[in-house]
C-alpha positions in Angstrom: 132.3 28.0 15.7 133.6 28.3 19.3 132.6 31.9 19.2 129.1 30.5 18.2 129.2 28.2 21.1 130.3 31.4 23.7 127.6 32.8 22.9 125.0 30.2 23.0 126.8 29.6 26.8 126.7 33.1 27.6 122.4 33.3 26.5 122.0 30.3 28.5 123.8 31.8 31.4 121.6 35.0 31.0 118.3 33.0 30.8 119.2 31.2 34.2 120.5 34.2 35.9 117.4 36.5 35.4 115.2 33.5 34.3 112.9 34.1 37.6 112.2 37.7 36.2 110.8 36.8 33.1 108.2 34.0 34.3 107.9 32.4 37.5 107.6 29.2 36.5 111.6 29.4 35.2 113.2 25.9 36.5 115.7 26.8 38.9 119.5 26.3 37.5 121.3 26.7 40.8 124.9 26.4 40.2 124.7 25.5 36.9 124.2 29.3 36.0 128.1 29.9 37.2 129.4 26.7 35.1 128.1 28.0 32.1 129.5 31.5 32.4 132.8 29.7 33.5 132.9 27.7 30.3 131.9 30.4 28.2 134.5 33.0 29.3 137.7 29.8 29.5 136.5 29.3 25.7 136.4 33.3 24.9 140.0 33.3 26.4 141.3 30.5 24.4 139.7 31.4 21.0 141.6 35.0 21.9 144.6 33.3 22.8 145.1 31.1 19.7 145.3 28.3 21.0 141.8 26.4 20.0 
């Protein structure tokens, strides 16, 4: 399940980052693109870790 959510984190991350790319009407995620990846690799290290 957390891995589940990574990824989700990760694709949502990726759509923001090269969201302009793919169509330019893309909303603009600002900062939000470098929370998500945040959350998603904290959540990568604690499902390797054990400790969720």
């Amino acid at each position: 399940m957390l891995l589940t959510i990574a990824v989700v984190l990760v694709v949502l991350w990726l759509l923001g980052f090269f969201g302009r790319n793919i169509s330019p009407s893309f909303p603009r995620t600002g900062n939000w693109i470098h929370v998500l990846i945040v959350i998603a690799v904290i959540l990568v290290i604690l499902h390797l870790l054990g400790v969720v």
